[in-house]
C-alpha positions in Angstrom: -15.0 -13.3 19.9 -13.5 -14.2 16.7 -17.1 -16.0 15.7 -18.9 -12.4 15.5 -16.1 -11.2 13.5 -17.8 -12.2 10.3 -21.5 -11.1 11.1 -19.5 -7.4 12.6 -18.0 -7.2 8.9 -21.4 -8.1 7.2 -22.8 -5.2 9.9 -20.2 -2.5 8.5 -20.5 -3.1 5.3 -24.0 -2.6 5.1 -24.4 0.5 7.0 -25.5 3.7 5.9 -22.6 5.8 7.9 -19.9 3.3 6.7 -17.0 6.0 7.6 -18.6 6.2 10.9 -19.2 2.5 11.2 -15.4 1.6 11.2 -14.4 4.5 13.3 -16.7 3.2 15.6 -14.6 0.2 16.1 -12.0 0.3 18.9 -8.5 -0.8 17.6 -7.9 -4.1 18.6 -11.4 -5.1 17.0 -10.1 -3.5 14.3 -6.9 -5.1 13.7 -8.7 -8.4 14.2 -11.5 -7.7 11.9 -8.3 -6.8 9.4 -6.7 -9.9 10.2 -10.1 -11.9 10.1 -10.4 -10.8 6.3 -6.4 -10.4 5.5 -4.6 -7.5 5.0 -4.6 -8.1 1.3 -8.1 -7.7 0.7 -9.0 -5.5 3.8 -7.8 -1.9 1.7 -11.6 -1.1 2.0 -11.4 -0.8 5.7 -8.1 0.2 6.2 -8.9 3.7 3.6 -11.9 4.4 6.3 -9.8 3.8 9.3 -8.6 7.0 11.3 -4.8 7.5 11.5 -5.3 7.4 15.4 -7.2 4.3 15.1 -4.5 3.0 12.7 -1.7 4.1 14.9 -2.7 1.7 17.5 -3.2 -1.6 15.1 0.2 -0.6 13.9 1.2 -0.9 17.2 -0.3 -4.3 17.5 0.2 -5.9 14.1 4.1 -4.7 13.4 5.4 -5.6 16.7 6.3 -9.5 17.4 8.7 -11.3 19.9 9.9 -15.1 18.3 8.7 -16.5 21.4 6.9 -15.5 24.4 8.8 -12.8 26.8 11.9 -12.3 24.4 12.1 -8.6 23.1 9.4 -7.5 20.0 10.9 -6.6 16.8 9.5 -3.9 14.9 7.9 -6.3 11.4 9.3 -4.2 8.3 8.0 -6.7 5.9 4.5 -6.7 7.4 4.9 -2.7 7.2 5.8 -2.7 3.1 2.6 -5.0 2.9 0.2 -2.1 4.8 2.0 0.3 2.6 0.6 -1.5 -0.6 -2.6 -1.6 0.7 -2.7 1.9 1.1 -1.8 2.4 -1.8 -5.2 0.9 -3.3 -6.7 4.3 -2.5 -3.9 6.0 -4.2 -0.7 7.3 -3.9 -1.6 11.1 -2.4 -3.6 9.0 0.6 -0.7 7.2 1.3 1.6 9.9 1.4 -1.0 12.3 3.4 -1.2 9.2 5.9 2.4 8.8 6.4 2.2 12.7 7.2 -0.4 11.8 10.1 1.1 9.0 12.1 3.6 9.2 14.3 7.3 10.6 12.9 9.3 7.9 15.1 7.1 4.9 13.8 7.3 6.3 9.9 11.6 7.3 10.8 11.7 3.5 12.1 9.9 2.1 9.1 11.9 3.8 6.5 15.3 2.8 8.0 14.5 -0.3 8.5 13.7 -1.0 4.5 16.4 2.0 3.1 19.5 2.9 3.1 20.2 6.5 2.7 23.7 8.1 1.2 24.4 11.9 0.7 25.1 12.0 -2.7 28.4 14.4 -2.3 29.5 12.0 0.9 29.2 9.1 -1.6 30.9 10.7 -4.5 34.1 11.3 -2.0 33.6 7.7 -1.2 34.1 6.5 -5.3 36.6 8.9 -5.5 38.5 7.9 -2.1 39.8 4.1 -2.5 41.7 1.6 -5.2 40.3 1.8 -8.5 39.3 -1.8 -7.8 37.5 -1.1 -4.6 36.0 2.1 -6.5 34.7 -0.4 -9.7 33.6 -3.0 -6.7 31.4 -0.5 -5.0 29.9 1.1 -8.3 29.0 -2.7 -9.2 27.1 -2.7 -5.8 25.7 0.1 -6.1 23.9 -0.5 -9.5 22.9 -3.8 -8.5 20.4 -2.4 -5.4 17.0 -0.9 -6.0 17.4 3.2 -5.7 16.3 6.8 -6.6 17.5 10.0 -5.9 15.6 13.1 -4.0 17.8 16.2 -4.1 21.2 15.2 -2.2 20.2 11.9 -1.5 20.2 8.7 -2.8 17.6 6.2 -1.2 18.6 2.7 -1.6 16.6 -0.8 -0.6 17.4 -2.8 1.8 14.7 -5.1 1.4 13.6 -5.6 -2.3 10.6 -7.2 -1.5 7.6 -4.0 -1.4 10.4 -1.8 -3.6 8.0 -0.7 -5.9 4.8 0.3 -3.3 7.6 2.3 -1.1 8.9 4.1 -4.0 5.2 5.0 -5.3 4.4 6.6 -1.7 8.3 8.5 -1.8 7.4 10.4 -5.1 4.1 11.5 -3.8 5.7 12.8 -0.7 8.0 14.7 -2.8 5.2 16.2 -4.7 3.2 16.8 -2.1 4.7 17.2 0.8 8.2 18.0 0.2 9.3 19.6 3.7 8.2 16.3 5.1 10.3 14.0 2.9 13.6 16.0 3.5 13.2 16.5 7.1 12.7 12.2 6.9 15.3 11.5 4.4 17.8 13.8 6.5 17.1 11.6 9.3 17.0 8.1 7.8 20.5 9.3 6.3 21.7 10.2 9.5 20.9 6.7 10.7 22.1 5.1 8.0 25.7 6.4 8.5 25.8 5.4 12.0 24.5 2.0 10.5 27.2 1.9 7.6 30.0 3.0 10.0 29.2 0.0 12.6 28.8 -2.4 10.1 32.0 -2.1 8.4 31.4 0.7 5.5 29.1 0.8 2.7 30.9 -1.9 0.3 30.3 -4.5 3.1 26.5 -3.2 4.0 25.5 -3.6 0.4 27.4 -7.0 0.2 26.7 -8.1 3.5 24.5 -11.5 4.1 21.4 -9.8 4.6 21.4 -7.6 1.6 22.1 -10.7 -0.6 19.6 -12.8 1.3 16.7 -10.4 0.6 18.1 -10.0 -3.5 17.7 -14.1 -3.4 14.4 -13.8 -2.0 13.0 -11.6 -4.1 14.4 -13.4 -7.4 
């Protein structure tokens, strides 16, 4: 099947209806002709795809077990990467996408590459503890990628695809406002829970993982 790959893109490409020719496709032909080409360089196909048709390569192409019959993990790398791509069609398509597909999938993505503080629960939090512990956290805290929407402050947890997710958060708040709360409220919600089993914020932001990802993306 994979041989007719290039000869099906050659087939698209050239068609009259393209829109229609790539809706056409089912999914998983799809998200192999994507792979076929590489993500990188497939943002043509991807703009014409159909949120429900993108849904379901989503499904496919961000879900992987490290070996065969152990439990899938959802790819938030591999998710930052799509985001760039959408991107290429600008940052209102990306947003108005994000909208589109399913709220659990885009509440999952977001968690896994944010943290998310209320700004007044953080402000107790520099104001609670040692001065040293305040001046340790403040260090932290400056150190991480972040912006602030309204009461929150959205923080990376992986710095790698910092910029793209950013881009497609300020269109949100522009243009769909409700939307971004509503996620933001969420993802903070999460985040807590995530903080509070983890040790507190001080050790999340200075935890192995956090300075892993800063290494890798120096």
């Amino acid at each position: 099947a994979t041989s007719t790959l290039p000869k099906l893109l050659t087939q698209i490409l050239s068609s009259d209806g393209l829109v229609q020719a790539v809706r056409a496709l089912q999914p998983s032909a799809l998200c192999r002709l994507i792979n076929h080409i590489g993500l990188e360089d497939a943002a043509e196909l991807v703009a014409l795809a159909s949120t429900a048709q993108l849904t379901q390569v989503f499904d496919e192409d961000l879900w992987h077990a490290s070996k065969p019959g152990q439990e899938e993990h959802f790819d938030a790398a591999r998710f930052g990467l799509w985001l760039a791509v959408l991107l290429e069609a600008g940052e209102q398509f990306a947003a108005q996408k994000l909208t589109e597909l399913p709220e659990e999938l885009v509440m999952l993505a977001m968690h896994q590459q944010l943290l998310v503080i209320n700004l007044d629960e953080l402000a107790v939090q520099l104001t609670s503890g040692s001065e040293d512990h305040t001046a340790q956290l403040e260090k932290a805290l400056v150190s991480l990628p972040h912006h602030e929407f309204e009461e929150y402050r959205v923080i990376a947890r992986q710095h790698d695809g910092w910029d793209a997710l950013l881009d497609v958060l300020v269109a949100l708040d522009e243009q769909h406002h409700d939307f971004l709360q509503q996620l933001l409220a969420r993802c903070c919600h999460a985040s807590s829970e995530y903080i509070a089993d983890n040790g507190g914020l001080y050790e999340v932001l200075t935890s192995e993982q956090m300075l892993e990802e800063d290494a890798a993306a120096a």
